[in-house]
PyMOL CGO cylinders between C-alpha atoms (Angstrom):
from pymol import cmd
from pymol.cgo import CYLINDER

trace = [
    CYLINDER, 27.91, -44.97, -16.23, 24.43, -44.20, -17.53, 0.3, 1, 1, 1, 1, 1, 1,
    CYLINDER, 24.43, -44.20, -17.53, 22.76, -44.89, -14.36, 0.3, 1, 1, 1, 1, 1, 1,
    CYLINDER, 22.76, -44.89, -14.36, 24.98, -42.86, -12.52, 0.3, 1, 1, 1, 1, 1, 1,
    CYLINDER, 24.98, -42.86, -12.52, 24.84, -39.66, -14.85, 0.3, 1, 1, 1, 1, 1, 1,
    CYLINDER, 24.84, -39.66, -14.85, 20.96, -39.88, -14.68, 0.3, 1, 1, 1, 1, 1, 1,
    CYLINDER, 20.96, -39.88, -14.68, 21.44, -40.11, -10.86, 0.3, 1, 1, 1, 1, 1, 1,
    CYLINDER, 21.44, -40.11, -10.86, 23.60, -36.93, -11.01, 0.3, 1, 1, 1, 1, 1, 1,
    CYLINDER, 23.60, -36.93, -11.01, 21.46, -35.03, -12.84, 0.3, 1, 1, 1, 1, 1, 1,
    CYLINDER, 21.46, -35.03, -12.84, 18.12, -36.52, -10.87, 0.3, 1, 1, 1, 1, 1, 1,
    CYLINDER, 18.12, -36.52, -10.87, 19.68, -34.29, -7.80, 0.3, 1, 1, 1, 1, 1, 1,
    CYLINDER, 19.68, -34.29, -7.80, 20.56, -31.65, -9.79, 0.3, 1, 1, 1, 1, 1, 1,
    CYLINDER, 20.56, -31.65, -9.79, 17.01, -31.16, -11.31, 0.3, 1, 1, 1, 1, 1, 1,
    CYLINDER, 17.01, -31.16, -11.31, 15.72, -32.10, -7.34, 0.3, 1, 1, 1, 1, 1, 1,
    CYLINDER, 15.72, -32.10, -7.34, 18.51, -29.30, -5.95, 0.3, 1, 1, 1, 1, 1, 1,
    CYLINDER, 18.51, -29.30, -5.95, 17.48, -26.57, -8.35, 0.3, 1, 1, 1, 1, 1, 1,
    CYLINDER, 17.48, -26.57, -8.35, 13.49, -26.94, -8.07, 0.3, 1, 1, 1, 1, 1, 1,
    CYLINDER, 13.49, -26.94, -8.07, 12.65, -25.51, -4.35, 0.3, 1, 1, 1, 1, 1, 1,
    CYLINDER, 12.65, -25.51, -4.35, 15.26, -22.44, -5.81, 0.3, 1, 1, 1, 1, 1, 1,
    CYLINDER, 15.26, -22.44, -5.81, 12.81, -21.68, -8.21, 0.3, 1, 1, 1, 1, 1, 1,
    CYLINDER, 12.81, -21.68, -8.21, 10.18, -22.20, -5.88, 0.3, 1, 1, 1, 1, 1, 1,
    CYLINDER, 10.18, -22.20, -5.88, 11.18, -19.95, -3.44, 0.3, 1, 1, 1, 1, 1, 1,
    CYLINDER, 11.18, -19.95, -3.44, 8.71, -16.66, -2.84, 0.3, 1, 1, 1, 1, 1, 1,
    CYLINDER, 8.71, -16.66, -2.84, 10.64, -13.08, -2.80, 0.3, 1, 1, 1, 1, 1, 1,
    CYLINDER, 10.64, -13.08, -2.80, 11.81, -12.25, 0.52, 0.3, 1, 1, 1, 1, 1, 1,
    CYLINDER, 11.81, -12.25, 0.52, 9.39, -9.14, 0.33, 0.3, 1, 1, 1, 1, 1, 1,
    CYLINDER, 9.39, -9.14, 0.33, 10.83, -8.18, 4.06, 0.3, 1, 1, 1, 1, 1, 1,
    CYLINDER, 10.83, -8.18, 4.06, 14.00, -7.71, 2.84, 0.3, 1, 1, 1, 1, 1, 1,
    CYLINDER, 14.00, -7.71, 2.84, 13.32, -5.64, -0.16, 0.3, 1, 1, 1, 1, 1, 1,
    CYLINDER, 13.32, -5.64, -0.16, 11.23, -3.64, 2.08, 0.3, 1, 1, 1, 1, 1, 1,
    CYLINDER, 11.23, -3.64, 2.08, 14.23, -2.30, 3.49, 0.3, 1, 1, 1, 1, 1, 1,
    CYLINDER, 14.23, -2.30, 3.49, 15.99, -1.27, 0.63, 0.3, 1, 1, 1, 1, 1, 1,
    CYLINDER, 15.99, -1.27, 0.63, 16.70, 1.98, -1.05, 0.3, 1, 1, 1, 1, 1, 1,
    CYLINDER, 16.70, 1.98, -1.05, 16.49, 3.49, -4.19, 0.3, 1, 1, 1, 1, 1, 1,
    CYLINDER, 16.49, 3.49, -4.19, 14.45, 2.01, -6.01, 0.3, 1, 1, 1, 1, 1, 1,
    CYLINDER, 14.45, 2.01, -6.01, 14.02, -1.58, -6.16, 0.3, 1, 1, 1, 1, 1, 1,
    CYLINDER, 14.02, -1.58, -6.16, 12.06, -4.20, -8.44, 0.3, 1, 1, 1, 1, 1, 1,
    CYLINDER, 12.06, -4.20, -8.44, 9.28, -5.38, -6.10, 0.3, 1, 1, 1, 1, 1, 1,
    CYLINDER, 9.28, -5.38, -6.10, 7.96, -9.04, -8.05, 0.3, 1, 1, 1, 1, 1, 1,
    CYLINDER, 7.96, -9.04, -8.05, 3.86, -8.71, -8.30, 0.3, 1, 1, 1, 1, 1, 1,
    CYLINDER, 3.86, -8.71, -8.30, 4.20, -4.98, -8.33, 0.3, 1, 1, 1, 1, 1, 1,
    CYLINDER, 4.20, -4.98, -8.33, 4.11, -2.69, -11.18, 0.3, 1, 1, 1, 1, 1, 1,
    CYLINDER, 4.11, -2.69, -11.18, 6.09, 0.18, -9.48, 0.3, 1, 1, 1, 1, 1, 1,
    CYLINDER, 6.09, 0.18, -9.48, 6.61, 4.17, -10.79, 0.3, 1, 1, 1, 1, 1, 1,
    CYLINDER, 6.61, 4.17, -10.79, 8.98, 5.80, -8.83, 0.3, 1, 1, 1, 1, 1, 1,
    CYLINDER, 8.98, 5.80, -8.83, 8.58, 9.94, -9.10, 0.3, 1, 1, 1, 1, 1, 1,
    CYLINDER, 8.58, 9.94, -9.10, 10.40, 9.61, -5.55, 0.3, 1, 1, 1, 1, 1, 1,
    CYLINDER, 10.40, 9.61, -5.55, 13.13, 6.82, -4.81, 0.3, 1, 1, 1, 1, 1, 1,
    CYLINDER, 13.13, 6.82, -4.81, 13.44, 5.43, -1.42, 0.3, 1, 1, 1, 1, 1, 1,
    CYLINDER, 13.44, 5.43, -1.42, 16.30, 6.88, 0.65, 0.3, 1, 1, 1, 1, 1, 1,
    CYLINDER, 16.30, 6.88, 0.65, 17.68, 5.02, 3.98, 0.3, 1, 1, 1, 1, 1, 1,
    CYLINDER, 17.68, 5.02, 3.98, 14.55, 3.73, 5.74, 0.3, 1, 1, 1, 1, 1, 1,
    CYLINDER, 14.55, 3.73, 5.74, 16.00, 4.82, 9.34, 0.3, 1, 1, 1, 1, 1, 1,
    CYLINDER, 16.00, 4.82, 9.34, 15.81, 8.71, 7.75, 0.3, 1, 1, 1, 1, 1, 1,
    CYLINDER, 15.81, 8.71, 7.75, 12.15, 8.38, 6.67, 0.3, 1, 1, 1, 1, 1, 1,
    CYLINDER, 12.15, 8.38, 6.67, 9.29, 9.64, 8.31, 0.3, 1, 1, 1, 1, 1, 1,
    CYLINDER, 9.29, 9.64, 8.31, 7.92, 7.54, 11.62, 0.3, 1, 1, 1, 1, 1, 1,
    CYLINDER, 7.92, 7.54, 11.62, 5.02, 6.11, 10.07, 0.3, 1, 1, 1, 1, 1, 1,
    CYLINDER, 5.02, 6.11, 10.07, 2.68, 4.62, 12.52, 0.3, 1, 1, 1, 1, 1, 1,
    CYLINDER, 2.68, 4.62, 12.52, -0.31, 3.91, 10.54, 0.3, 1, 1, 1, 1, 1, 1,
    CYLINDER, -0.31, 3.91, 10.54, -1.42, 3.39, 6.87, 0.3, 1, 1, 1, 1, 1, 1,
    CYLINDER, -1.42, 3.39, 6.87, -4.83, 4.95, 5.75, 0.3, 1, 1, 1, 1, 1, 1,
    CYLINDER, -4.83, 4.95, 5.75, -6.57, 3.61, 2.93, 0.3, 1, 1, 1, 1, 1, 1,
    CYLINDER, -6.57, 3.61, 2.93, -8.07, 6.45, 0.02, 0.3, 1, 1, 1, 1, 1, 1,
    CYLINDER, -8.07, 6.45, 0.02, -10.30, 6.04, -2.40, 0.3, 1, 1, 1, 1, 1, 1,
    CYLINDER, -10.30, 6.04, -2.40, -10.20, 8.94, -4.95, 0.3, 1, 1, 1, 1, 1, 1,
    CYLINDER, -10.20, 8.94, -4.95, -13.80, 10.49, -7.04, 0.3, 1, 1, 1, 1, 1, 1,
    CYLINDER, -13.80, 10.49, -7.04, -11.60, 10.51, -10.28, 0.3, 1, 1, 1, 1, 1, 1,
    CYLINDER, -11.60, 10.51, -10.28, -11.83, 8.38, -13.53, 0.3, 1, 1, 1, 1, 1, 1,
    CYLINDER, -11.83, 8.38, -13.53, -9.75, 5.53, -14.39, 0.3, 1, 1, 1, 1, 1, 1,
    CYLINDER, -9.75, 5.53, -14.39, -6.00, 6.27, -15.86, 0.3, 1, 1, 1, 1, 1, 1,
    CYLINDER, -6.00, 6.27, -15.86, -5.99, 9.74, -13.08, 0.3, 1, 1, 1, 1, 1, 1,
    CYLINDER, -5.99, 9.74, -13.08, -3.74, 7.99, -10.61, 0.3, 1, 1, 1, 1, 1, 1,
    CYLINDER, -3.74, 7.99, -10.61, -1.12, 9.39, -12.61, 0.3, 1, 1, 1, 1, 1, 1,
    CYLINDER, -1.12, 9.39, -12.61, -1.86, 12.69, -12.64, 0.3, 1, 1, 1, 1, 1, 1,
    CYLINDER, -1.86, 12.69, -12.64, -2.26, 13.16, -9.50, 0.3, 1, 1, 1, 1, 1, 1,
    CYLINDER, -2.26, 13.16, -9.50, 0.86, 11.06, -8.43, 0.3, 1, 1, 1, 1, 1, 1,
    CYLINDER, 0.86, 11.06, -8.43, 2.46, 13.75, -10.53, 0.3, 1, 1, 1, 1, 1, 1,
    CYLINDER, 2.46, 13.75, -10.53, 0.95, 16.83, -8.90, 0.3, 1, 1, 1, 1, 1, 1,
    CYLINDER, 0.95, 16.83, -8.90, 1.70, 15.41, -5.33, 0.3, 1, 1, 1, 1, 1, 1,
    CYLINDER, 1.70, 15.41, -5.33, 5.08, 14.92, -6.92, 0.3, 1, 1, 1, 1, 1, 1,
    CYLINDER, 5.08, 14.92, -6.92, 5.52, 18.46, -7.48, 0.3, 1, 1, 1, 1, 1, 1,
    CYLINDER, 5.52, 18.46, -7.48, 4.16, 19.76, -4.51, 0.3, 1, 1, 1, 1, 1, 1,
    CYLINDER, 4.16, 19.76, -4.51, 4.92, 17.00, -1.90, 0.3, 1, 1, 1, 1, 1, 1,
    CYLINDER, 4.92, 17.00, -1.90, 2.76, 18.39, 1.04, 0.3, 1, 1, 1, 1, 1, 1,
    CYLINDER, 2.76, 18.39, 1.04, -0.40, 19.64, -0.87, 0.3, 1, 1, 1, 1, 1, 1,
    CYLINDER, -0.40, 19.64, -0.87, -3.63, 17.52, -0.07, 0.3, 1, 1, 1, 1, 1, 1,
    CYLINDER, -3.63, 17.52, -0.07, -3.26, 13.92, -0.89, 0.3, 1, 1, 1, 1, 1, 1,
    CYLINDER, -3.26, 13.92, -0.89, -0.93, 10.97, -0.61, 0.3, 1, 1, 1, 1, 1, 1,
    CYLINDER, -0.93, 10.97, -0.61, 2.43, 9.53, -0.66, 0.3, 1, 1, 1, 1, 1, 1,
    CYLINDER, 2.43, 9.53, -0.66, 1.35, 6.39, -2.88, 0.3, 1, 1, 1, 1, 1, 1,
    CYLINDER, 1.35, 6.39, -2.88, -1.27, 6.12, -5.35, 0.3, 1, 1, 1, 1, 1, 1,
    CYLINDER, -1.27, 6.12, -5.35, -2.66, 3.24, -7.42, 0.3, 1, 1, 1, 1, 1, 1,
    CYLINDER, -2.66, 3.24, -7.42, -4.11, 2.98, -10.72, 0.3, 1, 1, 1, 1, 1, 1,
    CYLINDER, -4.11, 2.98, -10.72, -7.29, 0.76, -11.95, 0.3, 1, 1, 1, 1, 1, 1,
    CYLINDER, -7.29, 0.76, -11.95, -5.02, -1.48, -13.70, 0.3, 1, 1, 1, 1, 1, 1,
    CYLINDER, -5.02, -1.48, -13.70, -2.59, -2.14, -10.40, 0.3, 1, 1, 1, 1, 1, 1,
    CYLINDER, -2.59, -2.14, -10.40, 0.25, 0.54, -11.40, 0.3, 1, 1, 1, 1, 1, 1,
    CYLINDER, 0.25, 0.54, -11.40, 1.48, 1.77, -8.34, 0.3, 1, 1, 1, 1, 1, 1,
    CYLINDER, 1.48, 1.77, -8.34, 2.94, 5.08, -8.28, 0.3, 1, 1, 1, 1, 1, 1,
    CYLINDER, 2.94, 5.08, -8.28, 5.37, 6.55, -5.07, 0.3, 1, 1, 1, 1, 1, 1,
    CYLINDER, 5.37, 6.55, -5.07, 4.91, 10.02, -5.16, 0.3, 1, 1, 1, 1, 1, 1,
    CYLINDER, 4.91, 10.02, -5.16, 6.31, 11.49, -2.37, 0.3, 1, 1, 1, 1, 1, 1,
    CYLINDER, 6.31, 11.49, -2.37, 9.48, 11.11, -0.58, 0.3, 1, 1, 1, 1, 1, 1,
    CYLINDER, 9.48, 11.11, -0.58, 8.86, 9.15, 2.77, 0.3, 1, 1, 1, 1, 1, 1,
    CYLINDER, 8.86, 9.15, 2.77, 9.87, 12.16, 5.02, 0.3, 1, 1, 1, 1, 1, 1,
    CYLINDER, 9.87, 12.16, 5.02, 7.79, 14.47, 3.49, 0.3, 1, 1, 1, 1, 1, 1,
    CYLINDER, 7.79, 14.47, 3.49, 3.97, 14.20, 5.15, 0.3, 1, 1, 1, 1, 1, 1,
    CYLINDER, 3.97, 14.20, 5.15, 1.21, 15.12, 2.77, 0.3, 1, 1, 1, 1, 1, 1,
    CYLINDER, 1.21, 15.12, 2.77, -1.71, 16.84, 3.94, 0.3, 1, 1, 1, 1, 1, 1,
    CYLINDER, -1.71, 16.84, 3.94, -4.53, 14.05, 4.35, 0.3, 1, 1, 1, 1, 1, 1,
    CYLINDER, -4.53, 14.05, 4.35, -6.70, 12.75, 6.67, 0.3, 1, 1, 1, 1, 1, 1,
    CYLINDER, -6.70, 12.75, 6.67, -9.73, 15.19, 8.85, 0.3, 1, 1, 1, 1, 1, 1,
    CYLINDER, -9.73, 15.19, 8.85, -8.23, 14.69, 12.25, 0.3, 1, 1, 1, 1, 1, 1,
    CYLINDER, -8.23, 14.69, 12.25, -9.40, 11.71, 12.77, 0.3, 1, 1, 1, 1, 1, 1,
    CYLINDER, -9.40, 11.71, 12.77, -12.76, 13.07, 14.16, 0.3, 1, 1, 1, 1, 1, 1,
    CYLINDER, -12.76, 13.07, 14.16, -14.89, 9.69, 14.00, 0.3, 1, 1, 1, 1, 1, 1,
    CYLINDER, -14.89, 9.69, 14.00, -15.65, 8.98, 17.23, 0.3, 1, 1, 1, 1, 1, 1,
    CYLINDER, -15.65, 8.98, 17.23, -18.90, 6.93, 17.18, 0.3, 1, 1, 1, 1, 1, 1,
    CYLINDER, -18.90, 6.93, 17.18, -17.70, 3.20, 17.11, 0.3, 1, 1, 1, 1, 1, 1,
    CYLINDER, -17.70, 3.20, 17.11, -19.80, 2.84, 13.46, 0.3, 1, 1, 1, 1, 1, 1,
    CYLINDER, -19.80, 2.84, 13.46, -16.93, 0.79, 11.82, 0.3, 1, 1, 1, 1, 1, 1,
    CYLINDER, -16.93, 0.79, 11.82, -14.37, 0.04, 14.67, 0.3, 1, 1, 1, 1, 1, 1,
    CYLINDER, -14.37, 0.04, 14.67, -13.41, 1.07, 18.01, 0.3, 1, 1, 1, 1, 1, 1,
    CYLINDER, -13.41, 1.07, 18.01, -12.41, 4.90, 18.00, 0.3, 1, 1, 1, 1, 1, 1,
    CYLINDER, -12.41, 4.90, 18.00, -11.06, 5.21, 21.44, 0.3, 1, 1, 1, 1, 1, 1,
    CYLINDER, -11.06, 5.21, 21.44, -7.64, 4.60, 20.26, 0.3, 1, 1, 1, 1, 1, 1,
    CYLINDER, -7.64, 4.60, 20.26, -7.81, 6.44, 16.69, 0.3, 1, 1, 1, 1, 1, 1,
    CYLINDER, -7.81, 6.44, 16.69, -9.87, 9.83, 17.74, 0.3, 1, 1, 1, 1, 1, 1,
    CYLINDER, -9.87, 9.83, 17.74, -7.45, 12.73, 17.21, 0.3, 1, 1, 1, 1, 1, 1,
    CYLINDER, -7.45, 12.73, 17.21, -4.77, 10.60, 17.25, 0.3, 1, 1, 1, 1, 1, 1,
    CYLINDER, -4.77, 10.60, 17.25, -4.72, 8.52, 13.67, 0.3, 1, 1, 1, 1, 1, 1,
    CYLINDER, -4.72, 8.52, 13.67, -3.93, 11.59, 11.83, 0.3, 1, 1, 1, 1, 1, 1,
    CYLINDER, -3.93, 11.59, 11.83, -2.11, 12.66, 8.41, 0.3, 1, 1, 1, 1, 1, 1,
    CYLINDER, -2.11, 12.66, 8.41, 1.13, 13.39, 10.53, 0.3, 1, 1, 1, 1, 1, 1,
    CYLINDER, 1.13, 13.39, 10.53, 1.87, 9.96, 11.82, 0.3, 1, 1, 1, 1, 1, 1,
    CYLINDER, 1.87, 9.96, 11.82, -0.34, 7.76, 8.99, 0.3, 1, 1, 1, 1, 1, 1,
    CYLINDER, -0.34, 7.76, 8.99, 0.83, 7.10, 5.42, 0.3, 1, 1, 1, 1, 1, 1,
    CYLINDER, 0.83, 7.10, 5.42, -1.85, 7.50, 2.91, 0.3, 1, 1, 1, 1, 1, 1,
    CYLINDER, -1.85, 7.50, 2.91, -2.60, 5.09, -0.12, 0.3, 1, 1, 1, 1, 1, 1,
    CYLINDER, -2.60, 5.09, -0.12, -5.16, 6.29, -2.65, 0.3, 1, 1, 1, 1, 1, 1,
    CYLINDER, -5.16, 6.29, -2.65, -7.06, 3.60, -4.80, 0.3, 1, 1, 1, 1, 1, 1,
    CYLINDER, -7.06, 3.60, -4.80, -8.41, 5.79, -7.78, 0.3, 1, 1, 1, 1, 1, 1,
    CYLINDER, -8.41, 5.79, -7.78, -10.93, 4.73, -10.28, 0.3, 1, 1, 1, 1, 1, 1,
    CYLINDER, -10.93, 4.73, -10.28, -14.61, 5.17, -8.19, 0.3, 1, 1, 1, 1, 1, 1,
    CYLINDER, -14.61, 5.17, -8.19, -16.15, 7.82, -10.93, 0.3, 1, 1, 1, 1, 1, 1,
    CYLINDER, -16.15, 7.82, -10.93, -18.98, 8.36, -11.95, 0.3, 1, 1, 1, 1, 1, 1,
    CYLINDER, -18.98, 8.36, -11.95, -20.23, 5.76, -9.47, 0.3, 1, 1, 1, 1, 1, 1,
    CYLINDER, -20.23, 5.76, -9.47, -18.63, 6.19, -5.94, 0.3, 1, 1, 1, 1, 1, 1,
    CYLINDER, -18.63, 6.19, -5.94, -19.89, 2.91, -4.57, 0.3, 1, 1, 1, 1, 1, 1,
    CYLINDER, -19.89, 2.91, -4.57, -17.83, 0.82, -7.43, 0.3, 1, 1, 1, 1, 1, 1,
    CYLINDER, -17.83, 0.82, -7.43, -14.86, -1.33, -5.47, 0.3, 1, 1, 1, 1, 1, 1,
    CYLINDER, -14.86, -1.33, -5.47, -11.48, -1.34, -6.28, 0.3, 1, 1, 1, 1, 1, 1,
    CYLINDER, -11.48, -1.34, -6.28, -10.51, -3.64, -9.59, 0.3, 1, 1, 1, 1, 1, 1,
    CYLINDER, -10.51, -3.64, -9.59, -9.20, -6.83, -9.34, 0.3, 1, 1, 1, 1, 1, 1,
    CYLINDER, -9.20, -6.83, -9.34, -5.28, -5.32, -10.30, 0.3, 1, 1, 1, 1, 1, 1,
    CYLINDER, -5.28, -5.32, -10.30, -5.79, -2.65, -7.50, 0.3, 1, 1, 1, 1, 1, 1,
    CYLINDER, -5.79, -2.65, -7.50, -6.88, -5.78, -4.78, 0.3, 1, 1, 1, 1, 1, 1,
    CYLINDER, -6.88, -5.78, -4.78, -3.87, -7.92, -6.37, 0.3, 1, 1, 1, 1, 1, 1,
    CYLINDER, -3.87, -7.92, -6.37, -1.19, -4.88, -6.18, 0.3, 1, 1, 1, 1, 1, 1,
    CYLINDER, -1.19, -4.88, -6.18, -2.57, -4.37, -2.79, 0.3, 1, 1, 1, 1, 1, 1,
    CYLINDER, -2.57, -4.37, -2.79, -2.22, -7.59, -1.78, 0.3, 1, 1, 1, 1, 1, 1,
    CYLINDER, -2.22, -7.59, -1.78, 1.91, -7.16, -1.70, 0.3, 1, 1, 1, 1, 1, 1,
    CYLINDER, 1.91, -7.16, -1.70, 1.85, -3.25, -0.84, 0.3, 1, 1, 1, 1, 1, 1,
    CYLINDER, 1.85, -3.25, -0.84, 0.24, -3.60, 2.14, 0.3, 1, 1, 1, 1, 1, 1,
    CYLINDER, 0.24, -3.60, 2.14, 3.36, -5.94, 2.93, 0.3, 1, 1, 1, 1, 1, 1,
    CYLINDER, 3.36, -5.94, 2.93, 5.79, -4.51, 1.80, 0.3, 1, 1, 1, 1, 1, 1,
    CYLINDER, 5.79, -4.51, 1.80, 4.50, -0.98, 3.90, 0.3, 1, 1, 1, 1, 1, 1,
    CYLINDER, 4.50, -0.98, 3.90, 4.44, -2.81, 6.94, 0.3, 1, 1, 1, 1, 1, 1,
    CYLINDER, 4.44, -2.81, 6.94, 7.14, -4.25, 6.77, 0.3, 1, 1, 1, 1, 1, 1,
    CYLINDER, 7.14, -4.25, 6.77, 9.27, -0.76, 5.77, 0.3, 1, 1, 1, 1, 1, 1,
    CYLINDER, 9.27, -0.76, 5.77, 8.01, 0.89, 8.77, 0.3, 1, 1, 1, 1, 1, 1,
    CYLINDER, 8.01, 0.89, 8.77, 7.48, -1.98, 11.33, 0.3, 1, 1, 1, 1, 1, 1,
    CYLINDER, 7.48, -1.98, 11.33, 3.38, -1.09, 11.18, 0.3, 1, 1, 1, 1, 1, 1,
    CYLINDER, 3.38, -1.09, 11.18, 1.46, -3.75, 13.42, 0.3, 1, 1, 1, 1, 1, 1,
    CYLINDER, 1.46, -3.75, 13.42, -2.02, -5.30, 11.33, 0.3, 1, 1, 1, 1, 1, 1,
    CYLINDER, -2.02, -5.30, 11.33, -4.34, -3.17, 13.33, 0.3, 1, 1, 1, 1, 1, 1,
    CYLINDER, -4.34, -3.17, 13.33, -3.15, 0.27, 12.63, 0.3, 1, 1, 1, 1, 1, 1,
    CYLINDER, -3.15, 0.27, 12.63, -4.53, -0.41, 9.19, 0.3, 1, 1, 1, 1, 1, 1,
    CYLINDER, -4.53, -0.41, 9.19, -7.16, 1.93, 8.52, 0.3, 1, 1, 1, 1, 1, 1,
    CYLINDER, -7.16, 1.93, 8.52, -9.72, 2.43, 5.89, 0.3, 1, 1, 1, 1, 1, 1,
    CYLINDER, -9.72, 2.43, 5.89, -10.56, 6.79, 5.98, 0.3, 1, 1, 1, 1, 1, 1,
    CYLINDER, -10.56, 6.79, 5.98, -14.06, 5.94, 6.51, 0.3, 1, 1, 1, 1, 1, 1,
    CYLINDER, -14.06, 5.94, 6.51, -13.23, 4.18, 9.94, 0.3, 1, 1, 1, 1, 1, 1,
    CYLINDER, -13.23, 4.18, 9.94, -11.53, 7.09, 11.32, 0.3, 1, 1, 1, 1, 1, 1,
    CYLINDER, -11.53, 7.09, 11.32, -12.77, 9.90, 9.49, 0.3, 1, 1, 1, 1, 1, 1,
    CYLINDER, -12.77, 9.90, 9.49, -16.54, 11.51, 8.97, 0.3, 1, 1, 1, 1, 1, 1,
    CYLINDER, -16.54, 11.51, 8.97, -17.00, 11.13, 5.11, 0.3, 1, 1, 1, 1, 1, 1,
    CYLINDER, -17.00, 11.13, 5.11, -18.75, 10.73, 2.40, 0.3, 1, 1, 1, 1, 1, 1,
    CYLINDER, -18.75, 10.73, 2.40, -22.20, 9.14, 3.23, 0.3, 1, 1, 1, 1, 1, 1,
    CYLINDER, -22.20, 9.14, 3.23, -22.61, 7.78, -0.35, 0.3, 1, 1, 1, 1, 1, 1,
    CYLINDER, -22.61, 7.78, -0.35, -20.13, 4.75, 0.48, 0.3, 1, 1, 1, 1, 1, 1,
    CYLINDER, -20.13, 4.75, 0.48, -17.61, 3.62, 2.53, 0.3, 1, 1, 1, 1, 1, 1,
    CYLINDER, -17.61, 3.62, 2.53, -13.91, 5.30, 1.71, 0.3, 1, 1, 1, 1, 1, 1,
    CYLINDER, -13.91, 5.30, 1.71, -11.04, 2.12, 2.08, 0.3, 1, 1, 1, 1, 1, 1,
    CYLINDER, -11.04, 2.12, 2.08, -13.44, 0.11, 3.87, 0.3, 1, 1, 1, 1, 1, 1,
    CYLINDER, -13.44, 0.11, 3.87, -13.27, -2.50, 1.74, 0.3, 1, 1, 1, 1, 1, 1,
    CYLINDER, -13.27, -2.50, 1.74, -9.07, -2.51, 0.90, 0.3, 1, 1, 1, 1, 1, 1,
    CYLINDER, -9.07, -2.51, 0.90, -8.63, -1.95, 4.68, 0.3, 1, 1, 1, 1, 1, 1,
    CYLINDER, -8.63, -1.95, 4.68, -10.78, -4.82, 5.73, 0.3, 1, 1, 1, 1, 1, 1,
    CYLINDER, -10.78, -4.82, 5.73, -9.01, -7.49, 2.93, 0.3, 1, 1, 1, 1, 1, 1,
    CYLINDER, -9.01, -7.49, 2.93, -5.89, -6.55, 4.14, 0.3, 1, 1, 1, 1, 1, 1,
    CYLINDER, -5.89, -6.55, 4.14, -7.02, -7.32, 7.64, 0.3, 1, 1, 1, 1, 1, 1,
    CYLINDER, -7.02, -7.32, 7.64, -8.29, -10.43, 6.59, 0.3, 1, 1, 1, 1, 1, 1,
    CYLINDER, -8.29, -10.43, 6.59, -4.99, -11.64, 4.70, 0.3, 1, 1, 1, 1, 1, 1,
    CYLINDER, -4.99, -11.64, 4.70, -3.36, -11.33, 8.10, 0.3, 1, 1, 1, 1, 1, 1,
    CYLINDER, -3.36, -11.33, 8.10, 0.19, -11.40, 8.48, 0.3, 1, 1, 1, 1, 1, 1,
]
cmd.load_cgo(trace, "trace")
């Protein structure tokens, strides 16, 4: 009798383990609405999801890097909030990983130059002059690169990154390559490189 209760609950301990195990199926909760609990993510909502087949067609994702202090992701999450279309972004993301969705996905924001790089310096612009644009692109803005606009991301903004670049992708069906850092499409700031270094990790993590 013994052995066979420590059988049973042998299989039952066995049976319940790769359960826990099991990683979110981020694909799925990409495709949700409202306004979901996404594990690793520390998510604000100032704009719910609505039915992902009514939302903008988002082609590309551009990477930002705002010339504010740490804690003014919020602020100007809020602002874009307010006035969806004014310059900036539909998500932003804080120094410590918070990650706030400003704008509702069929609004466009007013971001991006045009997409007038068209010297090769960090990729191949044939396909991205005048055509990787603030119309078709979703931005993300990393803030937190003030006083010094060479500092990196933090370590929360690369971790929260790390699942937001899936779960975008995966909302709007956008292939690896049409990740893009502003720098590599845009003529910016000389000081440093704007997303280069967010939109090259999230090359390198793959699919």
């Amino acid at each position: 009798m013994n052995v066979r209760l420590t059988a049973m609950a042998l299989c039952v301990g066995l049976g319940a383990a790769p359960a826990a195990a099991q990683t979110p199926d981020l694909a799925a909760i990409a495709r949700a609405s409202g306004t979901p609990d996404i594990p690793g993510l520390k998510m604000v909502w100032l704009a719910p999801w609505g039915e992902v087949s009514k939302a903008h067609p988002w082609k590309n994702i551009i990477v930002h890097q705002t010339e504010g202090p740490a804690g003014s992701a919020r602020g100007g999450a809020q602002a874009q909030s307010k006035n969806p279309t004014r310059r900036g972004v539909t998500v932003w993301v804080e120094t410590d990983g918070t990650v706030y969705w400003a704008v509702a996905e069929h609004l466009v924001p007013t971001h991006g130059d045009g997409a007038n790089r068209n010297d090769n310096k960090y990729i191949d612009n044939r396909p991205t002059f005048r055509q990787v644009i603030g119309h078709n692109s979703i931005g993300v803005e990393f803030a937190g690169n003030y006083p010094d606009v060479a500092r990196g991301p933090t370590a929360a903004q690369i971790e929260a990154w790390r699942i937001l670049i899936k779960v975008l992708r995966a909302r709007y069906g956008i292939p690896l390559d049409r990740v893009y850092a502003h720098n590599w499409i845009d003529h910016k700031d000389a000081r440093y490189c704007e997303g280069c270094a967010l939109a090259t990790l999230a090359r390198e993590w793959g699919e």
